[in-house]
N, C-alpha and C positions, 0 to 999 in steps of 0.2 A: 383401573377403574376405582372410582374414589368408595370408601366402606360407607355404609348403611349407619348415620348417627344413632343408632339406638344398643341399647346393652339388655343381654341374656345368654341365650344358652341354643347352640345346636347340637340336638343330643340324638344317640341309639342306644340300643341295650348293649350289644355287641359288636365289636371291631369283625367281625366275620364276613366274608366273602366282600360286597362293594361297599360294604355298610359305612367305614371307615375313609374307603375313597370320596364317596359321599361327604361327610362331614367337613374332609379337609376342602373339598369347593366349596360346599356353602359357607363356611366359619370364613374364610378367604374374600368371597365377596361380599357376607355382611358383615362381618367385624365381631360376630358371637363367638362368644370361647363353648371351645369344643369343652361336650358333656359325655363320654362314652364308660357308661359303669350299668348291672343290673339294675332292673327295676325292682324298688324298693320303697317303704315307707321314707328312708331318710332322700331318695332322688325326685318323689316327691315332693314332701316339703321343700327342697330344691328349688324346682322347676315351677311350683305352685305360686312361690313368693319372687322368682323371677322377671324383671321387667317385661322383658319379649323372650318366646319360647318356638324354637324351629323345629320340630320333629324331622330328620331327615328319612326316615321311613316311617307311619305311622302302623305300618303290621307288623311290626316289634313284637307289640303286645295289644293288642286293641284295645282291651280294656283297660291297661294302666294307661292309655293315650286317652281315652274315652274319661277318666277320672278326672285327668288334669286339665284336661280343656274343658270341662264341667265349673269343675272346681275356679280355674283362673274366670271363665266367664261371669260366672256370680263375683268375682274382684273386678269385673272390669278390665283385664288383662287380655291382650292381645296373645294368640296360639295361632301359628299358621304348619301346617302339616303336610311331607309330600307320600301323594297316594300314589303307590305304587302300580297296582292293579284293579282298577276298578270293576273291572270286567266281572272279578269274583262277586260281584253283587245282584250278577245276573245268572248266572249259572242254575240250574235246575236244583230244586230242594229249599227245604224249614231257613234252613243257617243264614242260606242269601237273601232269604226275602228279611230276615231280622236286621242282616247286616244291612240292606239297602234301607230299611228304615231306619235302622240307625244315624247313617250318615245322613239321610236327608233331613231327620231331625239337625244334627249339630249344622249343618248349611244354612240353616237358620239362624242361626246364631252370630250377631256380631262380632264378637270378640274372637268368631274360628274363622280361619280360611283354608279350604282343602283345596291343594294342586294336586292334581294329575300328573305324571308323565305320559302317562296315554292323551293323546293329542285328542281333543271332541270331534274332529272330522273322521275319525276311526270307527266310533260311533258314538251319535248324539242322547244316547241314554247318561252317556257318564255325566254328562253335565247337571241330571239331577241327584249327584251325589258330590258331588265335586263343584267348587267356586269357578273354580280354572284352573287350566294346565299350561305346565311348561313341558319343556323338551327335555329327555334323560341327563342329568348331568354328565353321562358319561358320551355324550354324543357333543360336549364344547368344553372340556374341563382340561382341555391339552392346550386349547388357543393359547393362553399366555406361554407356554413353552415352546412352541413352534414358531410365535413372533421371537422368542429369545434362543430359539435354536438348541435350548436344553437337554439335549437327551444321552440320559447312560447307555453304556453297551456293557458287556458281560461276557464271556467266555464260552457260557450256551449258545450264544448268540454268532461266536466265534466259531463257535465248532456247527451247527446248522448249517452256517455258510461256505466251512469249508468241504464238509460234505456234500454239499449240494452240487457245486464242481460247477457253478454254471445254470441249473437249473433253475427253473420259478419254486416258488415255496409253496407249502400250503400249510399253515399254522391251524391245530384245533388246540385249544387254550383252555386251561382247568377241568378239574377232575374230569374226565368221562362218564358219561348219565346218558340212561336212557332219553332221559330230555331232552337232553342236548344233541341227540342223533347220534351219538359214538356207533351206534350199531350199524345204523344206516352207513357211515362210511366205511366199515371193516364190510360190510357185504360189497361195497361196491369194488372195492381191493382185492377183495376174495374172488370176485367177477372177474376181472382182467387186473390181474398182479403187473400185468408190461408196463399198465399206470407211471410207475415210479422210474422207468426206465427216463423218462420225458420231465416228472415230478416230483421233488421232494419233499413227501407226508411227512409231518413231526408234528406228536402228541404229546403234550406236554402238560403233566399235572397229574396227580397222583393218583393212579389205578385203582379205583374198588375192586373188591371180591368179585361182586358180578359181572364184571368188565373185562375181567384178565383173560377171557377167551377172545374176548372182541379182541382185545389190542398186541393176542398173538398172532392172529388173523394179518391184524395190520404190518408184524412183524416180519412175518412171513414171506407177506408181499414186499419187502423191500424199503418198509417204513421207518422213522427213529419215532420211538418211543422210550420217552423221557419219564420215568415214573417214581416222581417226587414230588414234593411241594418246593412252587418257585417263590424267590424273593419280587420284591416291587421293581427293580430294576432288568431282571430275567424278564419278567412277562412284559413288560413296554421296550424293552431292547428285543426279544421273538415279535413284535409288531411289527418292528423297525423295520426287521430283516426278513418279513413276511413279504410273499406277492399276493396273497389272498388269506382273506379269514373266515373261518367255517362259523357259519351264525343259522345253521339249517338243523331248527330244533322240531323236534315232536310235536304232530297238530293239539297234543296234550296241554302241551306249554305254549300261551300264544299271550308274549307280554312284549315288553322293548326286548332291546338287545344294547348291551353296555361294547361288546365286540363288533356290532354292526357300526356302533359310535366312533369308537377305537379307527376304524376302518374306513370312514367318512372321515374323519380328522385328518388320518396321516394318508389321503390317495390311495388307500389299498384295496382291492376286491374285496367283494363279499359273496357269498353263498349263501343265499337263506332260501325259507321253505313258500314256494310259490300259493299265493292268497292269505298269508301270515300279516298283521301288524306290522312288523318289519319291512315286508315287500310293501306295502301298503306307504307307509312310512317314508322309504325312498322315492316310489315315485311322487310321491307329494313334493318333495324336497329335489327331485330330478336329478336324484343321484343313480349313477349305474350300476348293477348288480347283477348275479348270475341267479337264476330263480330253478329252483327245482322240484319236483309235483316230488316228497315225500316221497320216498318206498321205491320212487322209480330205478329201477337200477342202471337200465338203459342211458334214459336222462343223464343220472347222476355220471356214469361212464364220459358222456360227450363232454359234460362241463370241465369235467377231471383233465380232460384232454386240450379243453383252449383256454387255462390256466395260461396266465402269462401272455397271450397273444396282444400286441398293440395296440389292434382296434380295441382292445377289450378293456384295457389297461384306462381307471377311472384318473384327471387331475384333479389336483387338491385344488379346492379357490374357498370362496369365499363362506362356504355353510352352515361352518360350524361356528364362525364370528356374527352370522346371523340368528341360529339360535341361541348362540348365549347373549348376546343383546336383547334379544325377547323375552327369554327365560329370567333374563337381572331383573329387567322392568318390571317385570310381572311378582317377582319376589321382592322387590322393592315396594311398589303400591302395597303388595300385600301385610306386610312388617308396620311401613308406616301408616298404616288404618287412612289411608285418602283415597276412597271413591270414587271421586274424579278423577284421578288418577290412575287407578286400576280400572276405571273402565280405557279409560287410553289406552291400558299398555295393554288390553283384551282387544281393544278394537270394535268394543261394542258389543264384542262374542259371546262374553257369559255373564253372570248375572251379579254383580256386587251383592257385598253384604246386604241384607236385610234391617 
């Protein structure tokens, strides 16, 4: 796909967690060089005198995001910004009704454009805080390696499968958190341990303190628990070799999922938390998945059990070549300031600049 003629900056504060996967899609398909340093007096001046500016998370820092897109808009400068969670603008209490004023202020503003990755059919409030949304980059940022067949493998990835003897897989990927449901699946292990007779659990990414009970639990029952921090080639080579990916977080946490993306990309199950964004998410997109009501142990037992079965087993097609073609266009109009355009590649859906 041909780059975005324009020159600046796709930036975060920090390379941490998908911060960094982030950047390398978007700097990729617009052609901005990657910005990833603290926020500072001198990363403002930066980004302030920068022709175009991509914020690839704007909850970095709010307020150094809040300064620059201030600041560029009184130059006349183009800032477009991807919102991560908009939802937090709704949430009970002082903070969200300031933060939601916030944002609905700069939505006004021509010179900002805020994207969502939360989709506005999830709920149609976001869109008075948000221009428009695309889709997670993490749910189409593999397309161009899957057409070129690109993919590392690793020695973890080696050893999963020869333990596995045969088995379907079940991958839960980076640290374990209460969020992320760790605990939920060590109860349901602890439930019926025979699980892994049928299933190969592998936890993979580094144990907190509070977890190391959870993941003796998982141990116990018959699990590989890998407890260290992976490389970039380890955790997309454990997808490879995944038959399913655990994306069944806490009703606490209810945003995208970069693993449900992961897993819609490369054909593989998912498991997420039944009435969650993510379930919501799939069936829009009419992808298959294992749904599970939270806390249920029973539930979670049966899914554990038809892991791997055929009928159940999702094919790869076309989904994720559709939301990153939606997702470019939509960053595209948005970068090159054309209305007419960005209503196109919204579809009429939300509301151009002001």
């Amino acid at each position: 796909m041909d780059e975005i003629p324009t020159h600046g900056f796709v930036t975060v504060g920090s390379a941490g967690g998908h911060r960094e996967s982030y950047v390398d899609t978007l700097s990729g398909i617009t052609g901005l060089t990657r910005l990833i340093e603290p926020r500072g007096i001198s990363t403002l001046r930066t980004l302030v005198a920068a022709g175009s500016v991509l914020f690839a998370t704007l909850e970095d820092d709010n307020a150094f995001f809040f300064a620059v897109a201030i600041l560029r808009a009184v130059l006349g400068r183009r800032t477009v910004a991807i919102f991560m969670n908009p939802r937090r603008c709704f949430t009970p209490g002082f903070n969200s009704v300031v933060r939601r004023h916030a944002f609905r202020f700069l939505k006004r503003l021509r010179s900002v454009t805020l994207l969502s990755i939360l989709p506005f059919y999830l709920d149609r409030r976001f869109a008075s805080v948000a221009d428009d949304w695309i889709y997670d980059p993490q749910f189409w940022d593999l397309v161009s390696r899957i057409e070129n067949a690109g993919w590392p493998d690793s020695a973890l990835a080696q050893e999963v499968k020869r333990q596995a003897n045969g088995r379907p897989i079940l991958v839960f990927l980076g640290g374990p958190s209460v969020m992320k449901g760790f605990p939920f699946l060590a109860k349901i292990l602890q439930a019926k341990p025979a699980i892994t007779d049928r299933l190969m659990i592998v936890i993979a990414g580094k144990v907190p303190a509070d977890q190391k009970r959870f993941a003796e639990l998982v141990s116990e029952a018959g699990g590989l628990v890998i407890d260290r921090y992976l490389t970039d080639d380890e955790v997309l080579s454990a997808k490879l070799c995944a038959t399913c990916l655990w994306a069944c977080y806490d009703p606490s946490y209810d945003s995208s999922s970069g693993l449900f993306g992961r897993a819609m990309q490369l054909g593989k199950q998912a498991i997420v938390r039944r009435g969650s964004y993510v379930d919501s998410i799939a069936s829009h997109l009419n992808y298959p998945v294992h749904r599970c009501t939270f806390g249920d142990i029973d539930e979670g037992m049966a899914i554990l059990m038809g892991i791997g079965e055929a009928d159940a087993q999702p094919q790869p097609g076309g989904i994720a070549a559709t939301c990153r073609d939606q997702s470019v266009a939509r960053l595209r109009a948005a970068l090159e300031n054309r209305d007419s355009a960005f209503a196109e590649a919204t579809g009429g859906n939300a509301e151009p600049r002001r």
